[in-house]
BAFI-3210 file (N, C-alpha, C; in Angstrom, 3 decimals, decimal comma, padded with zeros to 6 digits):
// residues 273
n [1|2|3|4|5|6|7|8|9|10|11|12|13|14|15|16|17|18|19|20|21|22|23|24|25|26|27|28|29|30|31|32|33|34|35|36|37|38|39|40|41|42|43|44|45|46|47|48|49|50|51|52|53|54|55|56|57|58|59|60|61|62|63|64|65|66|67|68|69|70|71|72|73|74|75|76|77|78|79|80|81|82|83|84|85|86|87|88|89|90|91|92|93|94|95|96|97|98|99|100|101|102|103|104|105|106|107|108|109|110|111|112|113|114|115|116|117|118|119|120|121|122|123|124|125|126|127|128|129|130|131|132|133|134|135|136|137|138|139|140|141|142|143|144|145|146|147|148|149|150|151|152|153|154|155|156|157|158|159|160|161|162|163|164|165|166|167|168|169|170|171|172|173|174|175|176|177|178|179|180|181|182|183|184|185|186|187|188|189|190|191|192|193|194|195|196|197|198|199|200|201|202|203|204|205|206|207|208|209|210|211|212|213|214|215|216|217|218|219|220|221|222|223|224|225|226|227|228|229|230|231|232|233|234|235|236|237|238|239|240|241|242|243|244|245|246|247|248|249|250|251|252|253|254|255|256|257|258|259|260|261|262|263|264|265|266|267|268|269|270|271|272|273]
n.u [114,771|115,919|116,690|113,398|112,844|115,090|114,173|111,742|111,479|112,887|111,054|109,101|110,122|110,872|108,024|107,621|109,310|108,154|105,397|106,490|107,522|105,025|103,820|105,397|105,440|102,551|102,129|104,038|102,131|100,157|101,224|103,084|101,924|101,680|104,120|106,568|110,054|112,727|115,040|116,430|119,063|118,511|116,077|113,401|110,870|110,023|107,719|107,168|106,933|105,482|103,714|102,702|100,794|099,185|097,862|096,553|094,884|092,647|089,376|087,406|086,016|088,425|089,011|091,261|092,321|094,221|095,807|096,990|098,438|098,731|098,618|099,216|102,000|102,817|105,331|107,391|109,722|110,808|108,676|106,692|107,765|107,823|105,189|104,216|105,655|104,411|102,254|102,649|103,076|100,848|099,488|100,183|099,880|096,534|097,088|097,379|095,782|093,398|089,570|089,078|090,419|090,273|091,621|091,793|092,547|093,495|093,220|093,539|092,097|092,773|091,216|088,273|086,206|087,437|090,120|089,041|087,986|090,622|091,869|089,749|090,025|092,633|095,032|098,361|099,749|102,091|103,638|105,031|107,506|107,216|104,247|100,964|099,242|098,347|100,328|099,240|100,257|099,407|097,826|094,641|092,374|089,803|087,069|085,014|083,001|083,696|085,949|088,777|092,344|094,894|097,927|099,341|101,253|103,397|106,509|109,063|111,729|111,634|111,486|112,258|110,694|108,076|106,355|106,158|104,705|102,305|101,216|101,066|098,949|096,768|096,239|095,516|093,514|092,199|091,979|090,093|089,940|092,506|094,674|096,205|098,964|100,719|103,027|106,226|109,099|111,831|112,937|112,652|110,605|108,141|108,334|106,894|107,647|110,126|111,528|113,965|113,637|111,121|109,008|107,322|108,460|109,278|107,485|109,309|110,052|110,052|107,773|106,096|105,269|104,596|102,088|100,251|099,747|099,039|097,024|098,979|099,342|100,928|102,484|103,082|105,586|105,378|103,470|100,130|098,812|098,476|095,802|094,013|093,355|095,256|096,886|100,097|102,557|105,043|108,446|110,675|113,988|113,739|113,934|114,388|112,568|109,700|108,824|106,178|104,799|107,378|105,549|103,221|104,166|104,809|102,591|100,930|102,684|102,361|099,752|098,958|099,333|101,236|104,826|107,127|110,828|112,755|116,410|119,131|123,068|124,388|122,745|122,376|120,035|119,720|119,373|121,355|120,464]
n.v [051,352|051,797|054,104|055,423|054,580|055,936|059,001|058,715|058,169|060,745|062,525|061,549|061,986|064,883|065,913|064,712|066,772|069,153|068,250|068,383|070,605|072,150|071,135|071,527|074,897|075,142|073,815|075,766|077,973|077,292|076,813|078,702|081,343|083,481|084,244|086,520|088,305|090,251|090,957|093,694|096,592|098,465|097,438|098,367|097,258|095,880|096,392|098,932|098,323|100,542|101,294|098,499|098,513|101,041|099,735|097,502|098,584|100,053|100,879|101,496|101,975|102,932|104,585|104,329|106,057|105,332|107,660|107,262|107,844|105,530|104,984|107,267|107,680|105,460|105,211|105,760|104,389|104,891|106,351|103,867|101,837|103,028|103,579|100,928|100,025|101,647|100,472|097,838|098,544|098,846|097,172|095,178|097,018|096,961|093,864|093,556|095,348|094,887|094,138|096,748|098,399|099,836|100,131|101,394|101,846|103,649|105,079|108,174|108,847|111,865|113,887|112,727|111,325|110,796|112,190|114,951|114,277|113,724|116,351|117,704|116,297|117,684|116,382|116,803|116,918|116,159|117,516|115,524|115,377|116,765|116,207|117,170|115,631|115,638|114,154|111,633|111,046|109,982|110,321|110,296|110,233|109,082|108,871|107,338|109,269|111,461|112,804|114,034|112,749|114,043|113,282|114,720|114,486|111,857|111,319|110,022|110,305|110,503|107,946|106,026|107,467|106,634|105,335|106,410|108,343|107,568|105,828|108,031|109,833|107,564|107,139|109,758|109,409|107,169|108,187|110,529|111,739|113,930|113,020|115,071|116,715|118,498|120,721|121,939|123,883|125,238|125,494|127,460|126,232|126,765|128,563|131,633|135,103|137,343|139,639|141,415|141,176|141,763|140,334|137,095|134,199|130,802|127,416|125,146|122,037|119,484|120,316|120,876|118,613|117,149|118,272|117,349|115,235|115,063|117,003|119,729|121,487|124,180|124,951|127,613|128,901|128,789|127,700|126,795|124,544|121,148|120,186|117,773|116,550|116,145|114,419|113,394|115,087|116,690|117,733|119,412|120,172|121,736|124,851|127,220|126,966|127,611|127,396|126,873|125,806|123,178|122,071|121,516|119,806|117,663|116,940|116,568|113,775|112,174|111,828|109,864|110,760|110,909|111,351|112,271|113,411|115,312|116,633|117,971|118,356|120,010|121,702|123,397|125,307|126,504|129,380|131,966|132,519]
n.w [066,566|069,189|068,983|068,822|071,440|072,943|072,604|073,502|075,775|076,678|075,985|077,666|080,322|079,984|080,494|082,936|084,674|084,356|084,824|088,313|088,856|088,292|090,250|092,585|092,204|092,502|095,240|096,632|096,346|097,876|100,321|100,944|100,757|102,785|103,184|102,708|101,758|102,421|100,568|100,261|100,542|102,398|103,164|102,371|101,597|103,574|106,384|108,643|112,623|113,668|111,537|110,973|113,262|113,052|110,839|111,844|113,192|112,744|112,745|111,484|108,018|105,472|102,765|100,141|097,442|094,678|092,193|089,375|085,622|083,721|081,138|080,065|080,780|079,550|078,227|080,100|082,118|084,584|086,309|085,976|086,950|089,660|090,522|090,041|092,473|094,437|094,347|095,346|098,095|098,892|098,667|100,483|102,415|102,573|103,268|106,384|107,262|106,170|105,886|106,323|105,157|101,645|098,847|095,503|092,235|089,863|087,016|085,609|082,282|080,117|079,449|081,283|083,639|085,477|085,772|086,102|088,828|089,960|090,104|091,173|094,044|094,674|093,441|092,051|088,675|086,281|083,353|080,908|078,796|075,265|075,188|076,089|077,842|081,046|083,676|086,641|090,108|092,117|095,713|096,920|100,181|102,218|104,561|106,716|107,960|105,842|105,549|104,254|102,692|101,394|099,181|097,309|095,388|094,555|094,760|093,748|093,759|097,180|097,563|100,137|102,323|101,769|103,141|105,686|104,577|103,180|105,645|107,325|106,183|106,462|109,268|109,529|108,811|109,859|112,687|113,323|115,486|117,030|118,820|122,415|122,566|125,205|125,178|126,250|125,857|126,002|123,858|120,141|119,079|118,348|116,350|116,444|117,191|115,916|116,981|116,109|113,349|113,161|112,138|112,015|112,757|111,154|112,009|113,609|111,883|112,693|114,627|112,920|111,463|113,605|114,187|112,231|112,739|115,326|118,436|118,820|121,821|122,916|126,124|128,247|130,109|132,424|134,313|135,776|135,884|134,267|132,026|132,402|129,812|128,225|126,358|126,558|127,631|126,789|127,187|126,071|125,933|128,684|130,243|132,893|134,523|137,135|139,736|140,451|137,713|137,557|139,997|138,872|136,462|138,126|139,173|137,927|136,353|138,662|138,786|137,248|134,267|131,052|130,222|128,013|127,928|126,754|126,960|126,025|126,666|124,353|122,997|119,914|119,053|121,435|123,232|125,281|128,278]
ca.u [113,907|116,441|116,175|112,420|112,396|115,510|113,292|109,937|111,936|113,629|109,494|108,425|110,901|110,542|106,771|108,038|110,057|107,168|104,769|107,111|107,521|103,855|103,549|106,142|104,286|101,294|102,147|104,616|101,126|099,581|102,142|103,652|101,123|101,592|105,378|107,406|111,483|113,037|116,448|116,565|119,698|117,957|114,723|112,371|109,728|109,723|106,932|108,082|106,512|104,139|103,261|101,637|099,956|097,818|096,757|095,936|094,072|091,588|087,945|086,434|086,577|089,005|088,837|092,293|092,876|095,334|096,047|098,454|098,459|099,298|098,581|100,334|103,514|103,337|106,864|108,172|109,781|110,919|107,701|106,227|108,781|107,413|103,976|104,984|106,596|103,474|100,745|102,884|103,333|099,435|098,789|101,466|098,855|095,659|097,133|097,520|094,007|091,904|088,476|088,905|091,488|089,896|092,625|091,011|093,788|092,403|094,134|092,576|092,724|092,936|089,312|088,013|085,661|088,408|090,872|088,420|087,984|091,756|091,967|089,358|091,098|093,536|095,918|098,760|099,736|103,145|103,816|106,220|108,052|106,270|102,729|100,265|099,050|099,059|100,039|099,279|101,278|098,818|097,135|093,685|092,279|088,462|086,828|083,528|082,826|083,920|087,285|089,767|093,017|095,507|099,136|099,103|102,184|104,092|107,733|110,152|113,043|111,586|111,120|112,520|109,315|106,631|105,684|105,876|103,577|100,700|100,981|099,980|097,349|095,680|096,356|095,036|091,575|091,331|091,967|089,738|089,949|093,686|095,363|096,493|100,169|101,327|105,052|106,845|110,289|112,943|113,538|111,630|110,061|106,681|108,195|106,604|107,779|111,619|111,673|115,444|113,387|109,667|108,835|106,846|109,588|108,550|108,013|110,422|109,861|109,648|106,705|104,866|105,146|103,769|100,765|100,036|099,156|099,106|097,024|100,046|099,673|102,097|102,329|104,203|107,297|104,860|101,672|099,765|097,841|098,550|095,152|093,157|093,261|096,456|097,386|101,221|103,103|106,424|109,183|111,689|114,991|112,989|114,919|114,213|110,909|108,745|107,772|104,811|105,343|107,259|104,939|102,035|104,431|104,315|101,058|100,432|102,676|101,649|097,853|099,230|099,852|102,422|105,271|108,669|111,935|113,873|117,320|120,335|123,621|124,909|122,014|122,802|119,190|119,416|120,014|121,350|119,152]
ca.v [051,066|052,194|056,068|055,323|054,357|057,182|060,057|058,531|058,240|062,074|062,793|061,214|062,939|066,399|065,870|064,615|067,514|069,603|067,749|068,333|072,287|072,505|070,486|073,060|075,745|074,430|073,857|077,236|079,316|077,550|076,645|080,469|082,651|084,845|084,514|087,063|088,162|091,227|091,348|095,103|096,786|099,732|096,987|098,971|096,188|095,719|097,794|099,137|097,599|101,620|101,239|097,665|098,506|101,838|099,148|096,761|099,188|100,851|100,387|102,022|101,951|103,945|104,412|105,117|105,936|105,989|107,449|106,764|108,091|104,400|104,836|108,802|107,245|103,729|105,399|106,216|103,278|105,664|106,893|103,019|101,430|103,684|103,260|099,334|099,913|101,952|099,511|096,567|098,675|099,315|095,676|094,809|097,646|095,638|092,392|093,854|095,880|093,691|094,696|098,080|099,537|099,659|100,645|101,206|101,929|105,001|105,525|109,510|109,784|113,452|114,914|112,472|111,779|110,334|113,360|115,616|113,838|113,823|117,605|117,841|115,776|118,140|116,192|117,474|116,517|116,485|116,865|114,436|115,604|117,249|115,714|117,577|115,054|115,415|112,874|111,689|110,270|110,537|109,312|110,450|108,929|109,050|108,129|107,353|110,650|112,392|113,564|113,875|113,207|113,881|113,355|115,018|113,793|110,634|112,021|108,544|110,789|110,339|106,788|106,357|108,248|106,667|103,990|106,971|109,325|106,783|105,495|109,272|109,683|106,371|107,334|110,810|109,263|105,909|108,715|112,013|112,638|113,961|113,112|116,484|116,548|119,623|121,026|122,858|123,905|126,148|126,372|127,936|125,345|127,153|129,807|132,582|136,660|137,592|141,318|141,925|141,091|142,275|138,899|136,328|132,758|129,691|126,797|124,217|121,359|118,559|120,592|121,392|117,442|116,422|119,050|116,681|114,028|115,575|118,737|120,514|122,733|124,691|125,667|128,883|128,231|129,669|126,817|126,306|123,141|120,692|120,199|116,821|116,296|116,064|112,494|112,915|116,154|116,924|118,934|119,659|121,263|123,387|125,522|128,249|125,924|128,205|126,585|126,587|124,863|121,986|121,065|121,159|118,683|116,724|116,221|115,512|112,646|111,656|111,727|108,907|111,235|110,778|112,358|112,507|114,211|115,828|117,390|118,060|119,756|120,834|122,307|124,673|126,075|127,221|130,702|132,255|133,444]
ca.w [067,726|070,141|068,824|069,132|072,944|073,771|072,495|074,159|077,627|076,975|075,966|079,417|081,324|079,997|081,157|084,614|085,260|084,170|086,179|089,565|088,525|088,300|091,771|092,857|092,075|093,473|096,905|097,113|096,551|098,915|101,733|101,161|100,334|103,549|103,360|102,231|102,179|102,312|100,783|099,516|101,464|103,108|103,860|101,973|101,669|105,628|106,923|110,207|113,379|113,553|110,674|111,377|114,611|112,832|110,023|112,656|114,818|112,028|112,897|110,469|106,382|105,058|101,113|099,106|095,516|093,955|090,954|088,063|084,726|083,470|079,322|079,362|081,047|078,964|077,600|081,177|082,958|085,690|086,780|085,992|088,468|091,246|090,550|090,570|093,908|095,040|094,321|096,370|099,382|099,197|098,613|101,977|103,600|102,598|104,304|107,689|107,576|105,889|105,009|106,938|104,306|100,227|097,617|094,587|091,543|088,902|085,330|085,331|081,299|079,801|079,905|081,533|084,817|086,723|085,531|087,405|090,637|090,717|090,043|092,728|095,105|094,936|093,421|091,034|087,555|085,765|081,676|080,496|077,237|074,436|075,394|077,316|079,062|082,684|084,534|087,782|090,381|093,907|096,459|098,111|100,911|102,588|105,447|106,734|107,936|104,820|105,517|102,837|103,161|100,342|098,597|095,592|094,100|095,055|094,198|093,724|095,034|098,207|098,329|101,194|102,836|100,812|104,165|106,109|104,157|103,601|106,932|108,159|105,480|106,592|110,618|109,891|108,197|111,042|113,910|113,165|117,106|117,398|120,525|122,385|123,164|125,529|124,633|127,438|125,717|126,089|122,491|119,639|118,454|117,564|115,695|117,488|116,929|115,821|117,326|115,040|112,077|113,455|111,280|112,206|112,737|111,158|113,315|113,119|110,628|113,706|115,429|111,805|111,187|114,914|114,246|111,077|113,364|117,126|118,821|119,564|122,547|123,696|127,582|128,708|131,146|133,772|134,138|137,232|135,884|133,153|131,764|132,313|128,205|127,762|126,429|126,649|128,018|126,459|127,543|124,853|126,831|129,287|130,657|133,726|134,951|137,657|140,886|139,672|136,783|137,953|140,912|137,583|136,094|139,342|139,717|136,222|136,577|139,845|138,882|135,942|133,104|130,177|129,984|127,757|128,232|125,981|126,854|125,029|126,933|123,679|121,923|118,790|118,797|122,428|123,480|126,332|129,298]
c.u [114,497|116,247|114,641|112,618|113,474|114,435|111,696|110,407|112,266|111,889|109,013|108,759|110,853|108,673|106,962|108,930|108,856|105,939|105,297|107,358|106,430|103,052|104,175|105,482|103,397|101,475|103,037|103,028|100,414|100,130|102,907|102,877|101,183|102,811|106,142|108,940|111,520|114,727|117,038|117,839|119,247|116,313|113,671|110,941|109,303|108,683|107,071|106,834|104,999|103,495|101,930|100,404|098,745|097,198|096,025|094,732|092,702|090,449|086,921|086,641|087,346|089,372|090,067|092,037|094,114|095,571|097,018|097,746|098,798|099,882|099,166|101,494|103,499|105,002|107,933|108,417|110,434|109,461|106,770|106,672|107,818|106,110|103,467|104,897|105,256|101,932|101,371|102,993|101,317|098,786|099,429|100,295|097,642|095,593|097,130|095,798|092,757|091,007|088,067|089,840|090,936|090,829|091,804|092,013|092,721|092,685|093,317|093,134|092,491|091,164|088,472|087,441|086,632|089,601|090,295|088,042|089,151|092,198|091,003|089,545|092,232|095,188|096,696|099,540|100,902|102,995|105,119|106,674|107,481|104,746|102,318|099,604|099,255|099,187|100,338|099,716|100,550|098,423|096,099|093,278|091,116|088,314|085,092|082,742|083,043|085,026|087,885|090,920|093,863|097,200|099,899|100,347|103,575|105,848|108,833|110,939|112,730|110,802|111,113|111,312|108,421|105,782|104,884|104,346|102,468|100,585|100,351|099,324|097,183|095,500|095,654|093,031|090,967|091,441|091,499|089,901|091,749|094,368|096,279|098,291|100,243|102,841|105,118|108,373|110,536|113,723|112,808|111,315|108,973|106,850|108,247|107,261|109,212|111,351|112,640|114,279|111,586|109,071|108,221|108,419|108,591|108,948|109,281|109,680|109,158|108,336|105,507|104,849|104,041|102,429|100,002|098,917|098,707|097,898|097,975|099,516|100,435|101,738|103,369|105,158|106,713|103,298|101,207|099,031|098,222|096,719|094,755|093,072|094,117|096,783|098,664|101,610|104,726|107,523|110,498|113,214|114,572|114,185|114,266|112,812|110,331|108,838|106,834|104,657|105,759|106,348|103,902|102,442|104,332|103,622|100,541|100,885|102,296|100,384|097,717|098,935|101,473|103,417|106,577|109,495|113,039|114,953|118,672|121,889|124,309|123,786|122,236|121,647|119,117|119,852|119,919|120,429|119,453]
c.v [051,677|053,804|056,413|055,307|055,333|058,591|059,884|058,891|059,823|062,790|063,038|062,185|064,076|066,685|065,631|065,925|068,456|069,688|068,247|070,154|072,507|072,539|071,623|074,043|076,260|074,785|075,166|077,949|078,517|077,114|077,931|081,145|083,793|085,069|085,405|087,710|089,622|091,459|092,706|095,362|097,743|098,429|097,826|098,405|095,501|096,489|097,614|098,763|098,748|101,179|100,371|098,392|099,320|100,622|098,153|097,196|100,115|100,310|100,650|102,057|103,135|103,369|104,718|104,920|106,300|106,075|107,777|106,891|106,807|104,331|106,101|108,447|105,887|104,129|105,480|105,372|103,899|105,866|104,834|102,093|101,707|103,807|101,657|099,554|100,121|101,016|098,065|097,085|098,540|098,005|095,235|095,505|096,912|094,530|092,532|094,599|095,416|094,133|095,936|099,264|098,788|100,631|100,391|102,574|102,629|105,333|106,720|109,442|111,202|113,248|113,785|112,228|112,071|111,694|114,148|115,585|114,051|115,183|118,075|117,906|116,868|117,806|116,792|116,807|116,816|116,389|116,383|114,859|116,849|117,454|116,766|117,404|115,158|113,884|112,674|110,568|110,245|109,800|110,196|109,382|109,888|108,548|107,917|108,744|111,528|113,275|113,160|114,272|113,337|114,099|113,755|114,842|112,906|110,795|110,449|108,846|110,524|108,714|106,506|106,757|107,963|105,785|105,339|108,245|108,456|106,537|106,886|109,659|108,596|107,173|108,407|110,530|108,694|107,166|110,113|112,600|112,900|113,403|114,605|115,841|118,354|119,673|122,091|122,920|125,145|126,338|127,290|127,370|125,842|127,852|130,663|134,226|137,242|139,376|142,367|142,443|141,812|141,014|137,724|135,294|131,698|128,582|125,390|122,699|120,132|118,770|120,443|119,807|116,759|116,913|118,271|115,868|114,134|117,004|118,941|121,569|123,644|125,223|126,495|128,279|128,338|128,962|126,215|124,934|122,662|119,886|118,538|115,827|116,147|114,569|112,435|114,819|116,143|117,831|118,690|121,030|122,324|123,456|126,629|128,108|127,298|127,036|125,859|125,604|123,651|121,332|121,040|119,898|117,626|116,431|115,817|113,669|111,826|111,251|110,241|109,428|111,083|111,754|112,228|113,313|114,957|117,078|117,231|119,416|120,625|121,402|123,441|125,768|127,166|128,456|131,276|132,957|134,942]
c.w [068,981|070,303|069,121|070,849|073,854|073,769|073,196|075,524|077,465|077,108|077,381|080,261|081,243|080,828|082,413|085,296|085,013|085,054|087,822|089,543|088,563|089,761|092,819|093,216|093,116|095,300|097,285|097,277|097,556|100,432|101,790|100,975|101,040|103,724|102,121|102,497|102,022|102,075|100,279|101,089|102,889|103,729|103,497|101,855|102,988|105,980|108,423|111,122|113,333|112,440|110,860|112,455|113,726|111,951|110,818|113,508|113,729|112,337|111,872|108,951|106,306|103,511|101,041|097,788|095,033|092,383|089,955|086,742|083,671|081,559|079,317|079,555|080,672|078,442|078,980|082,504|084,480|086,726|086,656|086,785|089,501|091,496|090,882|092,391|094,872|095,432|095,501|097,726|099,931|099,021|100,072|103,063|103,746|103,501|105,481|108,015|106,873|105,294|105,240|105,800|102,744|099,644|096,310|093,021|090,348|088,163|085,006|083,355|080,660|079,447|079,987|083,197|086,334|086,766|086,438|088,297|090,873|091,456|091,360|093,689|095,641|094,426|092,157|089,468|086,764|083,866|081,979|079,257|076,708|074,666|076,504|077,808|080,364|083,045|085,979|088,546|091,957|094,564|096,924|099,060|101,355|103,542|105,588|107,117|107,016|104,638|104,467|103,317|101,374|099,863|097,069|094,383|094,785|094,154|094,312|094,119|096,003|098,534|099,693|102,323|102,891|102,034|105,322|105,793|103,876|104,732|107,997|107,709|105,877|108,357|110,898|109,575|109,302|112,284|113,639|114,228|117,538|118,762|120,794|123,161|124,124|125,493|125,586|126,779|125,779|124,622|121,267|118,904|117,406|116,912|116,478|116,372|117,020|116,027|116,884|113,962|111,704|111,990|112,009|112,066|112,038|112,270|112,510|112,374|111,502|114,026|113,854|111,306|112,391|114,354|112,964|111,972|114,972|117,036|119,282|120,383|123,055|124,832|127,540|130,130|132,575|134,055|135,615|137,001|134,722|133,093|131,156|130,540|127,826|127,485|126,829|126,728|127,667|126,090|127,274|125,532|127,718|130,435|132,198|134,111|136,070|138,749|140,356|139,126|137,024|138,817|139,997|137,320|137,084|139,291|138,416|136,120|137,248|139,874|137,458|134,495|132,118|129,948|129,169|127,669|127,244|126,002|126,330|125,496|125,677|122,805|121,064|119,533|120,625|122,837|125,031|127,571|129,761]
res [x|x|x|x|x|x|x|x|x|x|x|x|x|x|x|x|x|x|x|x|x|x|x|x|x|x|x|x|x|x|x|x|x|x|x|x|x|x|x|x|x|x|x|x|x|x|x|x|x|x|x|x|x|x|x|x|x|x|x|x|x|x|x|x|x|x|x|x|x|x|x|x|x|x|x|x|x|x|x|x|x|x|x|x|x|x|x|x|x|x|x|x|x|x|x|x|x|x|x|x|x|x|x|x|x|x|x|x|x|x|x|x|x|x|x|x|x|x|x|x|x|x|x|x|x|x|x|x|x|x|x|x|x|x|x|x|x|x|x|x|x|x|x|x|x|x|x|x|x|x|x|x|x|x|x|x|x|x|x|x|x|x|x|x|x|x|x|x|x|x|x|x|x|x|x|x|x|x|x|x|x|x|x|x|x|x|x|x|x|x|x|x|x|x|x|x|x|x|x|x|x|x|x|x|x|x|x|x|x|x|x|x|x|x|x|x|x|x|x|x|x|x|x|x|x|x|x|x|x|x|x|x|x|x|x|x|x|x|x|x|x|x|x|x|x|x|x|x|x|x|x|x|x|x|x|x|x|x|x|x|x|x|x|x|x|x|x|x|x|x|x|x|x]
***
C-alpha cells in the first residue's frame, strides 16, 4: 500500500511539474513575444539603429523573395545554416515594417516555374558536388512601381554584410526618388582620366557604393552656385577652393543647406599640387 501511494504521489508530481512547464511556456509567449537577446560576440542579431529607421519609414509595399534551393541543399548544412540565419533576419525586418515589407520564401526546384522567375530575376545559381542542380541562395525585391531590386547570391562569407545589403535593397525599392548629394574633393574619388596610362581610373569603391543609394554629383573646384537640389553637399579634402567656390559654399550653408566635412592631414590618396 505504501509502494502504491509513493508511485501515485511521484505520478502526481511528474504531472505538476509538467503542468508549471506548460504554464511556463504559456505566459513566456505571451509576456515575451516582442522580447528578444542578443548574445552573439560581434551582435549580429542587433539590427543597427539605420537599419530600423528605413524599415520604419517605408510607405509603400515592398515585395521580397527570397530564394533557397531548400530540397537540392537538404545534404548541405553549410549553406542551410545561412539560409536559417537569412530567413530570421527577414523575419526581425517584418517586425519593424509591418504590413509595408512582404517576404515571401521560394524553394525554385530544377525546371520549374519558380527556377525561371529566379533566373529572370537575375539571380545566380551554384552546383553543389556531382548534382546539377542549381542552387539558389538570393534575394529579389519589388516595389509598387515595378522596380526590381536584386542580390543574386547571398554569399555566408560575408555575413557580416548581410543587414547591410538588404537594408539597401529594401531603401533602394521604399526610396525610388534618390536624394542628390554634391562631392567637392580634392581627391580622385570619381575615377576620372589617368593621362600615364591614357586609361580610364576606376572610381573608388566608397563613391561606387554611395551612387547605390545617393545621386552623386560631382562639382569642379571652380563653382559659382551650389544648386537648390542638393540635399547634402560634401567636401571630401578639398583642396585649392576658388573664391568663387567657397563664397557658393557660403551661401549654400547660409541659405540652410547640408553640409559635411571631410579632411585628413595625412592622406595617402592625395597628390601634390
Amino acid at each position: 500500500m505504501r509502494g502504491i501511494d509513493r508511485s501515485l504521489v511521484n505520478r502526481v508530481g511528474l504531472l505538476a511539474v509538467a503542468a508549471i512547464f506548460l504554464i511556463t511556456v504559456a505566459l513566456s509567449n505571451l509576456l515575451l513575444s516582442g522580447f528578444r537577446t542578443d548574445l552573439t560576440d560581434n551582435r549580429l542579431y542587433t539590427l543597427s539603429e539605420g537599419t530600423v529607421n528605413i524599415l520604419e519609414s517605408i510607405s509603400e509595399t515592398v515585395n521580397l523573395y527570397f530564394f533557397f534551393s531548400d530540397r537540392a541543399a537538404a545534404d548541405n548544412s553549410y549553406l542551410r545554416n545561412y539560409a536559417q540565419r537569412v530567413r530570421e533576419i527577414l523575419a526581425e525586418f517584418e517586425e519593424y515594417a509591418g504590413t509595408n515589407l512582404r517576404v515571401t520564401v521560394v524553394d525554385p526546384l530544377p525546371f520549374s516555374e519558380e527556377e525561371d522567375r529566379a533566373t529572370a530575376f537575375g539571380l545566380r545559381g551554384i552546383s553543389l558536388g556531382l548534382t546539377t542542380d542549381q542552387v539558389f541562395l538570393g534575394i529579389a525585391g519589388t516595389n509598387a512601381i515595378g522596380d526590381e531590386e536584386v542580390i543574386a547570391f547571398l554569399d555566408p562569407n560575408k555575413e557580416t554584410l548581410l543587414e547591410y545589403e538588404l537594408a539597401r535593397l529594401i531603401y533602394s525599392l521604399a526610396s525610388p526618388s534618390k536624394p542628390t548629394i554634391g562631392l567637392i574633393s580634392g581627391l580622385p574619388m570619381s575615377g576620372g582620366f589617368d593621362p600615364m596610362t591614357q586609361q580610364p581610373k576606376t572610381p573608388w569603391v566608397v563613391t561606387s557604393q554611395i551612387q547605390q543609394l545617393f545621386d552623386l554629383r560631382p562639382l569642379g573646384s571652380v563653382t559659382e552656385k551650389i544648386d537648390d537640389d542638393i540635399n547634402l553637399l560634401m567636401l571630401v579634402h578639398p583642396k585649392n577652393l576658388s573664391t568663387t567656390t567657397l563664397y557658393a559654399i557660403d551661401q549654400f550653408i547660409l541659405s540652410g543647406g547640408r553640409a559635411i566635412l571631410f579632411v585628413d592631414p595625412y592622406a595617402e590618396a592625395d597628390t601634390p599640387a
